[in-house]
C-alpha positions in Angstrom: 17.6 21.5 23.2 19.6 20.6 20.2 22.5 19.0 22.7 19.5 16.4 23.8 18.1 15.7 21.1 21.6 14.8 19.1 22.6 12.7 22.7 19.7 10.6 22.2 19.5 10.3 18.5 23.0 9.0 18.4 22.1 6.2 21.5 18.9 5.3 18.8 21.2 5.2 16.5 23.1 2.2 18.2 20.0 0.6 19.0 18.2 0.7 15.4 21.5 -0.9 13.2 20.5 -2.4 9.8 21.0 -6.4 11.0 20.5 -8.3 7.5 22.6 -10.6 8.4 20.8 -13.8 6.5 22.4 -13.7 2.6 20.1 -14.4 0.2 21.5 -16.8 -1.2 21.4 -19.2 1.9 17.3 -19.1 2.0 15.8 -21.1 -0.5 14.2 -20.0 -3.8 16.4 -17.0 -3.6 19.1 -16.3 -5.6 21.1 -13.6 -6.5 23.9 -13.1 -9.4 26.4 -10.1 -9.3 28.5 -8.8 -12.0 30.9 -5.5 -11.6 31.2 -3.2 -8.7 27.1 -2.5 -7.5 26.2 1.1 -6.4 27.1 1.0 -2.1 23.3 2.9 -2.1 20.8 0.1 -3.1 17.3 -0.6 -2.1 18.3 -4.1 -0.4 20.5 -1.8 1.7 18.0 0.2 2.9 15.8 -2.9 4.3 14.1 -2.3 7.4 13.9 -5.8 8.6 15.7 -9.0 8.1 14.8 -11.8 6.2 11.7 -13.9 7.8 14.1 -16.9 6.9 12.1 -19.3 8.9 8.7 -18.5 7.2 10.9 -19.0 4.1 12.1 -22.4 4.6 8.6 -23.6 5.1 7.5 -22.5 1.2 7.3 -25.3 -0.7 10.7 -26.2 -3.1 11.5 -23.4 -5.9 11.6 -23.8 -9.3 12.5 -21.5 -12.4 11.2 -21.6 -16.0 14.2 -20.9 -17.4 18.1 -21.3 -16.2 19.5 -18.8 -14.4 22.8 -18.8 -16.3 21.0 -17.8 -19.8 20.5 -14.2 -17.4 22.7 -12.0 -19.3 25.0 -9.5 -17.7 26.7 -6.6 -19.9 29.2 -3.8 -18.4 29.4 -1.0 -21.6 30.5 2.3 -21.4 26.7 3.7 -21.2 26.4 1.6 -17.5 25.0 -1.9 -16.8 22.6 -3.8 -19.6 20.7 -7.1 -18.0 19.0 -9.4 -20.5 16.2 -12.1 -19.0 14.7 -14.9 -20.8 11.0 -14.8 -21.7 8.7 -16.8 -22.9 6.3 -16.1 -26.0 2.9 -16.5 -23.5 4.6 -15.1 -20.5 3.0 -12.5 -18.5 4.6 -9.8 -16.7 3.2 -7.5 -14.1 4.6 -5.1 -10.7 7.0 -2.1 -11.5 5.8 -1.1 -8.1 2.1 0.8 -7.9 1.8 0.9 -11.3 -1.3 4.0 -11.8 -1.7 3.6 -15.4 -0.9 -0.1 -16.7 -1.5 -3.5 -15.5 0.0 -6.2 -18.0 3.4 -5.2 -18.6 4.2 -7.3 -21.1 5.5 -5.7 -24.4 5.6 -2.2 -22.6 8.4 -0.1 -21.9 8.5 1.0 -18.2 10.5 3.2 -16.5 9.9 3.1 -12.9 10.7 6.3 -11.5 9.0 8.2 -8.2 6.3 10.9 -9.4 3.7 12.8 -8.1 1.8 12.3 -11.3 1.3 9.4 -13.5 2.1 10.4 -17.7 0.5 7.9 -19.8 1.9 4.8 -19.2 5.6 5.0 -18.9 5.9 3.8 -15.7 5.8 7.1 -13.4 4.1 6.2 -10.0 4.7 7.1 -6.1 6.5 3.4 -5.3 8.4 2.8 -7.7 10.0 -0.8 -7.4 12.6 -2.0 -10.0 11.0 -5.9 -9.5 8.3 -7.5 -11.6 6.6 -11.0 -11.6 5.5 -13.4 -13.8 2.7 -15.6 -14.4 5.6 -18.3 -15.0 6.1 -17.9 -11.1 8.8 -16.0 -10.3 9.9 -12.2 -9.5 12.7 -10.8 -10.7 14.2 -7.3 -9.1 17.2 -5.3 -10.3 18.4 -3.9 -7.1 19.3 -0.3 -8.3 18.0 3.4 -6.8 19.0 4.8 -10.5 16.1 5.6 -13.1 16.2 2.5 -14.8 14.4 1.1 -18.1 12.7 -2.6 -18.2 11.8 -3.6 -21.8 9.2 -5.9 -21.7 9.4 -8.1 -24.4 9.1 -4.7 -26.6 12.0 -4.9 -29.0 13.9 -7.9 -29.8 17.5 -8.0 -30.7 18.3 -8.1 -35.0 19.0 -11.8 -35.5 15.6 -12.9 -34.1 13.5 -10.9 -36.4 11.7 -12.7 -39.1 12.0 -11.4 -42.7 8.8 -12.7 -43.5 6.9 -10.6 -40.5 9.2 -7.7 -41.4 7.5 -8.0 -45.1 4.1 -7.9 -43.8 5.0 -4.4 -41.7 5.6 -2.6 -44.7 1.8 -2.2 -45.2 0.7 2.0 -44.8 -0.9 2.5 -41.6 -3.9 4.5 -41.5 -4.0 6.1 -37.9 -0.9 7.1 -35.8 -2.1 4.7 -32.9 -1.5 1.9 -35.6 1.4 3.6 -36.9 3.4 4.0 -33.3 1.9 0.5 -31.7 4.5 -2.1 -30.5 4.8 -4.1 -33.3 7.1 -6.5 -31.8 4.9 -7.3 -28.5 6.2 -11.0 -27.3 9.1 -11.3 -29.2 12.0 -10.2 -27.0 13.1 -10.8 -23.8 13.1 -8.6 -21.0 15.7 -6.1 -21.1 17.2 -3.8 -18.6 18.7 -0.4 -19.0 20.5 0.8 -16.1 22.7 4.3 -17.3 25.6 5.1 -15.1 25.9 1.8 -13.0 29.4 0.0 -13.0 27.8 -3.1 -11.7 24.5 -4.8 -10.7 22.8 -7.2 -8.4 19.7 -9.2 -9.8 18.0 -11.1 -7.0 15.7 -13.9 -8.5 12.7 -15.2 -6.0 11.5 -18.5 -7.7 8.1 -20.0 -7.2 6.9 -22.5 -8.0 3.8 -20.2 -8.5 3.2 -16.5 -8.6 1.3 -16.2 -5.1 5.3 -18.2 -3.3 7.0 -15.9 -5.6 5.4 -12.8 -3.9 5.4 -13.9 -0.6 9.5 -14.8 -1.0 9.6 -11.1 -1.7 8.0 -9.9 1.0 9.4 -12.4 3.6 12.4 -11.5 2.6 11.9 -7.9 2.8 11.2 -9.0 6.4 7.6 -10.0 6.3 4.1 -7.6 6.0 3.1 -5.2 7.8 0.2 -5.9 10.4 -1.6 -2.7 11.0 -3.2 -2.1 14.8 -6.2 -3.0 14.9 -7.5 0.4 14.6 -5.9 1.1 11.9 -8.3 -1.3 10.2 -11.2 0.7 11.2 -12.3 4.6 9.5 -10.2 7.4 9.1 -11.5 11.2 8.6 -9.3 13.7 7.8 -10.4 17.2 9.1 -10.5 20.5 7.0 -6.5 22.3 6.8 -8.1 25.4 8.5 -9.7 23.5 11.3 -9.0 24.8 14.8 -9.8 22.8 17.9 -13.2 23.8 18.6 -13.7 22.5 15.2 -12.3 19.5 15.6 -14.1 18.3 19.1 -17.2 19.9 17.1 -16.8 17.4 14.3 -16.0 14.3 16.7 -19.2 15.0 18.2 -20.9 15.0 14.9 -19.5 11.3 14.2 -20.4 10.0 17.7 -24.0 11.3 17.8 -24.7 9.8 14.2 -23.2 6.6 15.1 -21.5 6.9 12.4 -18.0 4.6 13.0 -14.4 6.3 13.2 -11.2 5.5 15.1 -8.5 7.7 13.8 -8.9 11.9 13.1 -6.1 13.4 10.7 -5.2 17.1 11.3 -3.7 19.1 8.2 -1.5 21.0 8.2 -3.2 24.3 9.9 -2.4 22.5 13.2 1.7 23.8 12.8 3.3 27.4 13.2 4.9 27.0 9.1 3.7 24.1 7.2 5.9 24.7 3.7 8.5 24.1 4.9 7.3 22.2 8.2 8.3 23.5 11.9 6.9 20.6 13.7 5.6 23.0 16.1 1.7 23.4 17.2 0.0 26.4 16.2 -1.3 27.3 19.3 -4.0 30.0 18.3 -5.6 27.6 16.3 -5.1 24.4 19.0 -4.1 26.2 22.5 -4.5 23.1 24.2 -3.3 20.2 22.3 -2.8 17.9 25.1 -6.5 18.6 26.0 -7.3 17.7 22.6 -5.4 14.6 22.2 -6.9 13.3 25.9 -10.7 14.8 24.8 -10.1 13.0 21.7 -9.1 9.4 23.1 -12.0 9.6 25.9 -14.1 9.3 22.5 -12.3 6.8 21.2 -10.7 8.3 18.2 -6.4 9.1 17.6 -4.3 11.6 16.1 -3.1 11.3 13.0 -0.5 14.7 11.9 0.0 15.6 8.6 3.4 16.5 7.9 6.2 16.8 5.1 10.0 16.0 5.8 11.5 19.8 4.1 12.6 21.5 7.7 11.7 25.5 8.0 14.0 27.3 9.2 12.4 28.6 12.3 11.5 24.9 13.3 13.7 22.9 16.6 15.0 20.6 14.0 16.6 22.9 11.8 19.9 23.8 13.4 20.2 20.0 14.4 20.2 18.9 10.6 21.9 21.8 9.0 24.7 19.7 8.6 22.7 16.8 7.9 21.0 18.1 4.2 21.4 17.9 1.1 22.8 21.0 -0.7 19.0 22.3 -2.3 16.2 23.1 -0.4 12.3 22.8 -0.9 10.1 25.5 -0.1 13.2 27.0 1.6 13.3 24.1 3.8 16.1 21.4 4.7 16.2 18.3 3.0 17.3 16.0 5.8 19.5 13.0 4.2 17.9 10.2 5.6 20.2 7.7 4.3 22.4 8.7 7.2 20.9 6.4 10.2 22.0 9.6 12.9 20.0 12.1 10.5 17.2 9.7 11.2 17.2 9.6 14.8 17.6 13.1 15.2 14.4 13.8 13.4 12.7 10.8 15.2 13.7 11.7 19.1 12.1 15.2 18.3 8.9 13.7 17.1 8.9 11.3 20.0 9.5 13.8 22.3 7.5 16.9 20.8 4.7 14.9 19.7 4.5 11.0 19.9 4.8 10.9 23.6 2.0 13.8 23.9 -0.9 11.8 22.7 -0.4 11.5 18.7 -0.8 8.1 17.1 1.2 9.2 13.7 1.3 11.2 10.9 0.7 11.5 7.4 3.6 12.3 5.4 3.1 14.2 2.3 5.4 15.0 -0.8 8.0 12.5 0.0 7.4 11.7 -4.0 8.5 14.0 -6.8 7.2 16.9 -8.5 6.0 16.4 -11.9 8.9 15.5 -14.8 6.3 15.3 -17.4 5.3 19.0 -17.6 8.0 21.0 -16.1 5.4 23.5 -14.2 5.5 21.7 -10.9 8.8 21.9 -9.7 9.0 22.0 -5.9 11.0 19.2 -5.2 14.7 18.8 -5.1 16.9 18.2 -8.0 18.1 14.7 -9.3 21.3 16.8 -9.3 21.4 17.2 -5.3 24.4 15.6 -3.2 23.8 14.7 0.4 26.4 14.4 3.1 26.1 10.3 3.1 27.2 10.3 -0.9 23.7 9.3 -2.0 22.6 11.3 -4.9 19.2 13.3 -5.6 18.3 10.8 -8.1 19.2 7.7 -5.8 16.9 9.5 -2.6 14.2 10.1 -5.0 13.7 6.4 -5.2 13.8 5.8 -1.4 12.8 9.0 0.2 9.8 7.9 1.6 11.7 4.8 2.7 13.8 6.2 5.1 11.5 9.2 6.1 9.4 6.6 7.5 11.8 4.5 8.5 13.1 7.5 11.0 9.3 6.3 12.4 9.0 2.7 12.3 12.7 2.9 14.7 10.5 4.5 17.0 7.5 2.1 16.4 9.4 -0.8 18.0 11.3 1.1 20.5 8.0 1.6 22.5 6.5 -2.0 20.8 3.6 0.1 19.9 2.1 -0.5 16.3 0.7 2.4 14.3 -0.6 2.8 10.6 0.6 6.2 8.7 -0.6 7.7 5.6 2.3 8.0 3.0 2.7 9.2 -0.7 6.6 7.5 -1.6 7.5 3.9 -1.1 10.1 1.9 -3.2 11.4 -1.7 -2.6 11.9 -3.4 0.4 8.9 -1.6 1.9 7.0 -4.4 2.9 7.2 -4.5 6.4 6.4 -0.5 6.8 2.9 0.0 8.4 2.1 2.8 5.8 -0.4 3.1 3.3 0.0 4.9 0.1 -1.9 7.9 -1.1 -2.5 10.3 -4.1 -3.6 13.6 -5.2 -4.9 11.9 -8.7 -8.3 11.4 -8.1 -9.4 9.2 -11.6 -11.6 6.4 -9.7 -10.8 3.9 -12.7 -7.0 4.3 -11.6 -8.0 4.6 -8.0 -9.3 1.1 -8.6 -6.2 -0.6 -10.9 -3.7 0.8 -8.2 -5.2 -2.0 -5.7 -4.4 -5.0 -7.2 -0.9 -3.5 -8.7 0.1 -2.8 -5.3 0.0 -6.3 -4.3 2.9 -7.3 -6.7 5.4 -5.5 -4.5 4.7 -5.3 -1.1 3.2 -2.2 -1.3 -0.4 -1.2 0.6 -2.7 1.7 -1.1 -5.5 3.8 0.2 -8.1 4.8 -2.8 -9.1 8.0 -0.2 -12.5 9.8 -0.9 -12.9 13.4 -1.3 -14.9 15.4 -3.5 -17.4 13.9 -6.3 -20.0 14.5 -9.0 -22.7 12.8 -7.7 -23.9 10.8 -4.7 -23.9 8.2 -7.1 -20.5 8.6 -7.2 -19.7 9.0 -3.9 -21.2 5.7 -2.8 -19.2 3.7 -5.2 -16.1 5.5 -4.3 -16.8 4.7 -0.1 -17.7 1.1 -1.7 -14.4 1.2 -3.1 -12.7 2.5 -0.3 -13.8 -0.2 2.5 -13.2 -2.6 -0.3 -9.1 -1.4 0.8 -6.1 -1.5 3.3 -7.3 1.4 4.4 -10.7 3.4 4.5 -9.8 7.4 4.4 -12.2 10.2 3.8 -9.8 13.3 3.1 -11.8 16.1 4.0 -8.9 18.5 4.0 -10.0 21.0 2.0 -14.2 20.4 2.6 -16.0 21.7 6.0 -18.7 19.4 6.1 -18.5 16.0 5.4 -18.5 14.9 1.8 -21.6 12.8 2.5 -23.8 15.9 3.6 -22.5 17.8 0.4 -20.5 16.2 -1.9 -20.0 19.7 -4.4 -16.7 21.2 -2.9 -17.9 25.1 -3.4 -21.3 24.2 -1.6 -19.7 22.4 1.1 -18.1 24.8 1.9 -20.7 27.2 2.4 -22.5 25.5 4.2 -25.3 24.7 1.8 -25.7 20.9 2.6 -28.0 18.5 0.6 -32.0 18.3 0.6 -31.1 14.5 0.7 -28.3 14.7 3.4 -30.0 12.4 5.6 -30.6 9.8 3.1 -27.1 10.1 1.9 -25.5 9.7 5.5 -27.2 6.8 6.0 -26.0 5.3 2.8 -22.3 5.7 3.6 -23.2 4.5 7.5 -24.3 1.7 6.0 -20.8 1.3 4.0 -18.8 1.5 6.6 -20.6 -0.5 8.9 -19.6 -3.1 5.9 -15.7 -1.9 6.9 -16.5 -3.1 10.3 -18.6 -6.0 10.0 -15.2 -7.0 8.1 -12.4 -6.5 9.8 -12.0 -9.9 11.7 -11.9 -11.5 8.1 -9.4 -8.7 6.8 -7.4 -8.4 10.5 -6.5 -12.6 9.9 -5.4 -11.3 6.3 -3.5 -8.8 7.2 -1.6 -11.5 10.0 -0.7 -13.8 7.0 0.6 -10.8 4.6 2.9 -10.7 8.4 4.0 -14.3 9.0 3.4 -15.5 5.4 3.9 -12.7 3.0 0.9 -13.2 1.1 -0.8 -9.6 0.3 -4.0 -9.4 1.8 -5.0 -7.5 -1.7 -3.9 -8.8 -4.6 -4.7 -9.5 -8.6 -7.1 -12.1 -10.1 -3.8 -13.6 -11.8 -2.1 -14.4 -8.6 -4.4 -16.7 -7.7 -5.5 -17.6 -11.0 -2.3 -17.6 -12.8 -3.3 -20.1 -15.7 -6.7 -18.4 -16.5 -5.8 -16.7 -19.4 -9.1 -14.6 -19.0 -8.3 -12.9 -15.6 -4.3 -11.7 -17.7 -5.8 -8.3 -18.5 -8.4 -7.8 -15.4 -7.4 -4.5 -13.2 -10.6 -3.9 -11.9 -11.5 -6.6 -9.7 -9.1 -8.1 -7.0 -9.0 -10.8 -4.1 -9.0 -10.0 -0.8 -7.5 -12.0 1.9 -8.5 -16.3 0.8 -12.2 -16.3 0.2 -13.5 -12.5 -1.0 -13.7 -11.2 -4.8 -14.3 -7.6 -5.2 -15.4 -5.7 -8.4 -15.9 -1.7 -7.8 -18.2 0.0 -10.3 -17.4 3.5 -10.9 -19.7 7.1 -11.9 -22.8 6.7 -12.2 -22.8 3.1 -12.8 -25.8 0.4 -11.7 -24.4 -2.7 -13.8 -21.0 -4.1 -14.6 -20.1 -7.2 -16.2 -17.9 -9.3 -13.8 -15.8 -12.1 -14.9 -15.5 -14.9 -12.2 -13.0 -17.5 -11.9 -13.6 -20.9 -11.8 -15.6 -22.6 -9.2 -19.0 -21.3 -7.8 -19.3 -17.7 -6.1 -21.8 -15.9 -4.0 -23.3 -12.8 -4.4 -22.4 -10.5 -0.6 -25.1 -8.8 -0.4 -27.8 -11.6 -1.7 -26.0 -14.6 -1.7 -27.2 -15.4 -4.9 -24.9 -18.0 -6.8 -22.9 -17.6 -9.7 -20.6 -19.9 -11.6 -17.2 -19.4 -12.1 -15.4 -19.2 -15.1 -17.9 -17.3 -17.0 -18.6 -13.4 -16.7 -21.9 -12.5 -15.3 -23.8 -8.8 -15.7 -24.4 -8.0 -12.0 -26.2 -5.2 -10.0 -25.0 -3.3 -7.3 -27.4 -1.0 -4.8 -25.1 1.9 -3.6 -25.6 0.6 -0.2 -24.7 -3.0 -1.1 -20.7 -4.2 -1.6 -19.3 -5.3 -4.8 -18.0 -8.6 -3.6 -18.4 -12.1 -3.8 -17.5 -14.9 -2.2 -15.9 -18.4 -3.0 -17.2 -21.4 -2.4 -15.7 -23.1 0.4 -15.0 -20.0 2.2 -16.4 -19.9 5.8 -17.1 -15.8 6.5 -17.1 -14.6 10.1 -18.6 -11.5 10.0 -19.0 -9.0 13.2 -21.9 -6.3 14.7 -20.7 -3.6 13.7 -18.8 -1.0 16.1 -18.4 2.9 16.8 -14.8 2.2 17.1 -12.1 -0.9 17.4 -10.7 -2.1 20.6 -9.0 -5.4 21.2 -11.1 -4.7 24.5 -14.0 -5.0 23.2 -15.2 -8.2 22.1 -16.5 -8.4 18.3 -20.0 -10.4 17.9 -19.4 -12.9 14.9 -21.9 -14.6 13.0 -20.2 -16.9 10.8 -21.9 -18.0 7.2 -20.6 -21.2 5.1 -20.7 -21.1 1.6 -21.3 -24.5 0.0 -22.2 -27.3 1.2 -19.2 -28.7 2.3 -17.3 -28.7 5.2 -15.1 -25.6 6.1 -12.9 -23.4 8.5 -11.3 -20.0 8.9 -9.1 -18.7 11.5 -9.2 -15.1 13.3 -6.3 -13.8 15.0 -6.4 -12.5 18.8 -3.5 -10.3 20.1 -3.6 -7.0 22.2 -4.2 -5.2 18.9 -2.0 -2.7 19.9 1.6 -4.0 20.4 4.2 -6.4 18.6 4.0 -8.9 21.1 2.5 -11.4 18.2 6.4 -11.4 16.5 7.0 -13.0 20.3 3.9 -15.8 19.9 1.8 -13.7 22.5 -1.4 -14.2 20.0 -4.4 -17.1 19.5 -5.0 -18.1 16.4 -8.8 -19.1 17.0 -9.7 -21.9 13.9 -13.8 -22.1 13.1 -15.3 -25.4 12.2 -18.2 -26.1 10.2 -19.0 -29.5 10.1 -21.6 -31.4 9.1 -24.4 -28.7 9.4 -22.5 -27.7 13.5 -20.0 -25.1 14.0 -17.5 -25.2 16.6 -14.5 -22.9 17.9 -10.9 -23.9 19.0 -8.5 -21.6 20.6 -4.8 -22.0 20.2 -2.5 -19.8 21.9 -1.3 -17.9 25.5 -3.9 -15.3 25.7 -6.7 -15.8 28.4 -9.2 -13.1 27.3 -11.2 -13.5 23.9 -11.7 -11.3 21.1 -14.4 -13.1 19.5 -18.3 -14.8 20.6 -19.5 -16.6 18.2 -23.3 -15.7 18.4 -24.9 -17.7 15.0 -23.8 -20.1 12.7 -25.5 -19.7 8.9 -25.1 -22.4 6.0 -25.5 -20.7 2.6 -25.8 -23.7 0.1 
């Protein structure tokens, strides 16, 4: 077994070579300056994909609000110091999935991986060493060591003014006035890298925020375009689940009507789960086969939960004994990942074990950290660990999730099959990585804030529903859900759907809701909204691919001169057209502060205009969203389950009265035959009160009928 498995790893190791071969520096709006001898581990290293240079010649030409010579460089015995220019109404955003904070500027961030945000200091589970400003252009220090960005926090001593000193001198009368930054705007950004002999800092002009972004991304090697399942509803089954319970709750789902495409099995379904063994637990799921082919003749995948810390009785441990760091976790292996064999070892098992048996992909958990803040969750490995590569714990911290998933995404294009995992570490460089980001916080406010953060970066985030106080609350946290890259109810530790009981210790006995019916019905109706949707979000998702622009992303990336939407974390755009605006508890009403232009209510198509904030009222079966004028919105019938197959219905609705287009994408759904130009982009016309389709592309078969055309003036 081992022999095989090591025989074929190392022949995936061959095929699957890193091949950034296009230097920054030759793409335009991309620059890069160097000073001392950089770490050999850095996130630019650990890239999945090369450069989409050809997407990034057609951006339009880059500039920079400042010169990139005034970008200091300091070498001191204490490691690498970077000093960048900022201006005095300059603001700064990214850090990676910020969970805390929004407008970085005059904050001190640390950027670090975490399972659990403290305050604001910067602790998050994708942590990228990058930010952006509203200037437009991102800056990111390419370093896996803990590293400190002063944003504008503390200037230097010959730009303090005597006369503002003076004033300081006043008592405070509260420690919050006492211990706030008092020099907020006055410095430049500095960097604080301890240990590092030398440094790259890559610079990805504009000229605006949105081309800064999408120079990131493209040259991280583009976004990630999910299959189209993967755009559809996700439920995640109960740990203890066995699988008569599982077929059990698939019927359930299918006899409401109530849509799903993907089922996530915890982790009951292995032999160990802390430490993993990879192995099925076959008194719970005898048959797993059987389940996976029972499963698909209803339309739905598997999706396995897993960790990467290998138990000692599993197939993969004697295999990558050698191949671990020197501390364990949960008496499991650390596999060193940044070793590309190490990688295809743990891959070809998972092909062979599990991929190639009927599983779409996995969810893989505790990649992140344990908790630095309190010291009483300590299960990860130390900072202090040394793996057979040279990388150190601290450096693997920062990319773990990186390269556990990147053991995946080898296999992904090996069998040019696309898949969508659940994830809870990504750093830099992620971009391309189907995988969505997850939690075990559960604040909704943050839930929300994390959405547009993760735009800044490259980085996609799943606001999952579990448990909650109220069905209130549960509506606005499905609203909030579809309203995402991806739509997950985690019901790993609840036996009944949260919908039919949303307590946890009722749910689990059984002792559903007098309104249960009413309540399904409500979140039915919700995620029909998912899947009325995802031609508009499947065409977004296709541009974060070919044009790096994130298919959700913050008011100020759009609106970067609208000093009004600077400090807005709770509303977000996605894809060209949509603006959503969650409300949270037990909340009817929220004010909403529009940009300009004119906007349209979703769910009444009432009109608003922009650049003013409006009170606004949202049923908890309606959507928070509105739409911009201008914006032509093909929305489908709504489905049990997504198949390229299966033709969507579209009725398309123009907002305005002007003309307008949109364009869908059609491709297999399934494959990455689109990077080969085996897709149609399909453009929609409204003209002069007619609408019209066009096809463009190789592919014979649609995916779309247009069945109605609606003008909303």
């Amino acid at each position: 077994m081992k022999t095989r498995f090591v025989k074929r790893a190392m022949l995936l190791g061959c095929l699957f070579i890193n091949l950034l071969v296009a230097h920054a520096q030759s793409l335009p709006g991309i620059q890069v300056i160097s000073k001392g001898t950089p770490d050999v581990f850095t996130p630019q290293k650990f890239s999945p994909a090369p450069p989409a240079a050809d997407a990034l010649r057609q951006l339009p030409a880059a500039t920079l609000p400042f010169n990139p010579a005034d970008i200091n460089i300091r070498i001191t015995n204490r490691g690498c110091i970077v000093e960048i220019p900022l201006g005095k109404d300059e603001q700064v955003y990214g850090f990676g999935m910020q969970i805390n904070s929004f407008n970085q500027r005059g904050m001190r961030v640390r950027p670090i991986t975490n399972d659990s945000p403290i305050g604001n200091a910067g602790y998050t589970h994708a942590p990228v060493p990058m930010y952006v400003s509203n200037k437009g252009y991102a800056i990111l220090i390419n370093t896996l060591r803990y590293t400190t960005f002063y944003c504008g926090s503390n200037p230097r001593r010959q730009a303090a003014d005597r006369a503002d000193s003076a004033k300081r001198n006043a008592p405070a009368l509260s420690t919050e006035a006492l211990y706030m930054s008092k020099e907020q705007g006055k410095g430049n950004m500095i960097v604080d890298i301890p240990g590092a002999k030398g440094i790259e800092v890559y610079i990805f002009a504009g000229p605006d925020m949105k081309q800064a972004i999408q120079r990131y991304n493209l040259y991280a090697g583009g976004g990630a375009l999910p299959p189209l399942w993967g755009l559809g509803i996700k439920y995640r089954v109960k740990a203890d689940f066995n699988q008569q319970q599982v077929m059990h709750m698939a019927g359930y789902f299918r006899e409401h009507h109530i849509p799903c495409d993907v089922f996530g099995l915890e982790p009951g379904w292995q032999t160990a789960s802390y430490s993993c063994s990879y192995v099925w637990n076959t008194e719970k799921f005898p048959q797993p086969a059987k389940l996976a082919a029972d499963l698909q003749q209803q339309h739905l995948r598997i999706n396995l939960w897993e960790h990467a810390f290998v138990n000692p009785v599993s197939p993969l441990y004697k295999p990558l004994e050698q191949r671990s760091g020197d501390f364990t976790v949960w008496r499991g292996l650390v596999p060193d990942f940044a070793d590309s064999l190490t990688r295809s070892i743990f891959a070809t098992y998972h092909d062979t074990a599990l991929l190639n048996k009927g599983v779409a992909g996995f969810k893989l958990d505790e990649c992140d950290n344990s908790n630095l803040g309190t010291g009483n969750r300590t299960w990860s490995f130390p900072e202090a660990s040394m793996f057979p590569s040279g990388i150190t714990g601290e450096q693997m911290h920062q990319v773990f999730g990186n390269l556990y998933f990147r053991s995946f995404y080898q296999l992904l294009q090996q069998h040019n099959r696309r898949s969508y995992y659940d994830i809870r570490q990504l750093g830099a460089f992620a971009s391309a990585y189907p995988a969505v980001l997850y939690s075990d916080i559960y604040e909704h406010d943050d839930y929300i804030r994390m959405i547009p953060n993760s735009g800044f970066c490259g980085i996609l985030w799943s606001p999952e529903v579990r448990e909650s106080a109220s069905v209130t609350e549960l509506a606005r946290r499905t609203q909030t859900a579809v309203m995402a890259a991806q739509t997950v109810f985690n019901s790993w530790y609840l036996k009944n759907p949260p919908w039919l009981q949303y307590d946890r210790n009722r749910n689990n006995a059984d002792s559903l809701m007098p309104d249960a019916v009413q309540t399904e019905q409500i979140i039915r109706r919700l995620l029909n909204y998912r899947m009325q949707l995802v031609p508009y979000l499947y065409y977004a998702f296709f541009r974060y691919a070919h044009n790096g622009i994130p298919p959700f992303r913050a008011l100020v990336v759009d609106y970067p001169n609208d000093d009004k939407v600077y400090n807005i974390d709770n509303e977000y755009m996605i894809g060209e057209g949509l603006l959503a605006a969650p409300l949270t508890g037990s909340d009817s009403v929220r004010t909403v502060y529009l940009p300009a232009g004119r906007w349209y209510d979703f769910n009444t198509h009432q009109a608003y205009d922009g650049g003013a904030t409006h009170t606004i009222h949202c049923g908890l079966d309606q959507l928070p969203v509105f739409i911009k004028e201008g914006t032509l919105l093909p929305l489908a019938d709504p489905l049990p389950y997504l198949d390229a197959a299966q033709p969507f219905e579209i009725t398309c609705y123009a907002f305005g009265k002007g003309n307008t287009t949109a364009t869908l994408l059609e491709d297999d759904g399934e494959t990455y035959d689109y990077r080969k130009g085996r897709y149609n982009l399909v453009t929609l016309s409204w003209k002069n009160g007619h609408g019209s389709v066009m096809r463009k592309g190789p592919l014979k078969k649609p995916m779309y009928r247009v069945k109605k055309w609606v003008q909303v003036p």
